[in-house]
C-alpha positions as CSV (number, residue, x, y, z in Angstrom):
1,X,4.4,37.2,19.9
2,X,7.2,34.6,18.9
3,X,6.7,33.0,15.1
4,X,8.4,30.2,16.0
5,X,5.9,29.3,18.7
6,X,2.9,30.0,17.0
7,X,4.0,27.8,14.1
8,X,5.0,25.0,17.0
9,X,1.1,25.6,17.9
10,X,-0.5,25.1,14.9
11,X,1.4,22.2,14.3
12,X,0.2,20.4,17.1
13,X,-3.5,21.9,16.4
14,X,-3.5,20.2,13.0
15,X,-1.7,16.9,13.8
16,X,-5.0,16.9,16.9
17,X,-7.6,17.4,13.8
18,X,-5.4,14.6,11.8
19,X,-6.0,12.1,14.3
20,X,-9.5,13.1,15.3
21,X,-10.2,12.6,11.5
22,X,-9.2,9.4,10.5
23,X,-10.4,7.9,14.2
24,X,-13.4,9.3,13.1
25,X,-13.8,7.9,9.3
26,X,-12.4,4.7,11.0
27,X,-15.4,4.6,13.5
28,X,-17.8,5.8,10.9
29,X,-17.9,4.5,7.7
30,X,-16.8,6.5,4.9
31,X,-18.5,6.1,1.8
32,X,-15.4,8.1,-0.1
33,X,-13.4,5.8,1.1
34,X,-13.9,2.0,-0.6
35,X,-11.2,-0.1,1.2
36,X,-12.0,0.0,4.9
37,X,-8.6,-2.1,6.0
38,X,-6.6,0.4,4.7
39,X,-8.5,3.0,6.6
40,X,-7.6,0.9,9.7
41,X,-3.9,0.3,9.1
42,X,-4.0,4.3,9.0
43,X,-5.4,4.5,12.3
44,X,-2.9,2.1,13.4
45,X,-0.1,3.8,12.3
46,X,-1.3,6.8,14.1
47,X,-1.5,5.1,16.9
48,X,1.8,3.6,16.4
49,X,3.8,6.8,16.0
50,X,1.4,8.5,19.1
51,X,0.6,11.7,16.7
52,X,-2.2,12.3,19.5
53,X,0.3,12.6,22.2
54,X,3.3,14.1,20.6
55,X,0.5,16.8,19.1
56,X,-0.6,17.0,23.3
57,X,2.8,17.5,24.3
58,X,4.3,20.2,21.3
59,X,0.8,22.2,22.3
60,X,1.8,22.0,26.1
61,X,5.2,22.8,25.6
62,X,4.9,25.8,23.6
63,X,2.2,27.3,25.4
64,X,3.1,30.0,27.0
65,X,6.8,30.2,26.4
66,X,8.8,28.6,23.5
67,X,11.2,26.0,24.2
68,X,13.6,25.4,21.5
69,X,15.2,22.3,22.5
70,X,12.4,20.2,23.4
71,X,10.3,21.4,20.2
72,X,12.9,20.7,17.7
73,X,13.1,17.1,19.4
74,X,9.2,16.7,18.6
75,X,9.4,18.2,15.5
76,X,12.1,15.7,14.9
77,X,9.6,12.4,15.8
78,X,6.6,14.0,13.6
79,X,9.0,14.2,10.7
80,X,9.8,10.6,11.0
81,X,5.8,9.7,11.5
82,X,4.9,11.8,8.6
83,X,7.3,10.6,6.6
84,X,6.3,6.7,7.1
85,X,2.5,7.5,7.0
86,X,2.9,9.8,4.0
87,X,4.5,6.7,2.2
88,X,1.6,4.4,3.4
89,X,-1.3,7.2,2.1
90,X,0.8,7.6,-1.0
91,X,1.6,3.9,-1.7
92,X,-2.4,3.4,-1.2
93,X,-3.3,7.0,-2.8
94,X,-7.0,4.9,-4.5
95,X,-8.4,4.3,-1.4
96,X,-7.0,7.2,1.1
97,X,-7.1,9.9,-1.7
98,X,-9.0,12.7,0.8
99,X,-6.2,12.5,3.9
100,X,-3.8,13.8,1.2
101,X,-4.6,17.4,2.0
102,X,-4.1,17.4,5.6
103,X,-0.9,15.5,5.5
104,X,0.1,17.8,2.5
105,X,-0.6,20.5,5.2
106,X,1.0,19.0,8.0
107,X,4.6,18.1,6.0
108,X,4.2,21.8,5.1
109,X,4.2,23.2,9.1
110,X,6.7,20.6,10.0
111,X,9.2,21.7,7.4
112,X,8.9,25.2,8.0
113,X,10.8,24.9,10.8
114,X,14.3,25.8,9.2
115,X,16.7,25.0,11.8
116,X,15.9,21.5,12.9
């Protein structure tokens, strides 16, 4: 079994449940979270940066064989997304205190990847 493309994996496997989660505290009100705008820029950001499809294509990528090139090149564009929409949750940490954990995760995954 490779490492590398198990890690690739459960990269895109949380960056799916990211998405899923703030769509979903977007579409349902959250009573943890008191500034409902700022829940919605978050969801636009996601949707800016496409975490749902670059999460679809790392998974579809690395399913049965691991491709180096390619994944290093996704890797690359979640880094970037992360970092801007780590900024935005940090910036606004009072109101979008609970995604901390999962992007705390997610810049975790994406940084063990050593030689991108």
């Amino acid at each position: 079994m490779n490492y590398e493309r198990e890690k690739a994996n459960m990269l895109a496997e949380n960056l799916k449940s990211f998405t899923d989660y703030v769509l979903k505290s977007h579409k349902a009100y959250n009573i943890y979270l008191s500034n409902q705008e700022k829940l919605y820029r978050l969801s636009l950001l996601t949707d800016e940066f496409e975490i749902q499809i670059l999460a679809d294509e790392l998974l579809r990528i690395n399913r049965f064989i691991y491709d180096e090139k390619t994944t290093a090149i996704l890797v690359e564009r979640i880094r970037k997304a992360l970092t801007i929409i780590g900024d935005y949750i940090d910036n606004n940490f009072n109101d979008l205190f609970i995604f901390t954990p999962r992007l705390h995760i997610l810049r975790m995954l994406s940084s063990s990847f050593t030689y991108i």
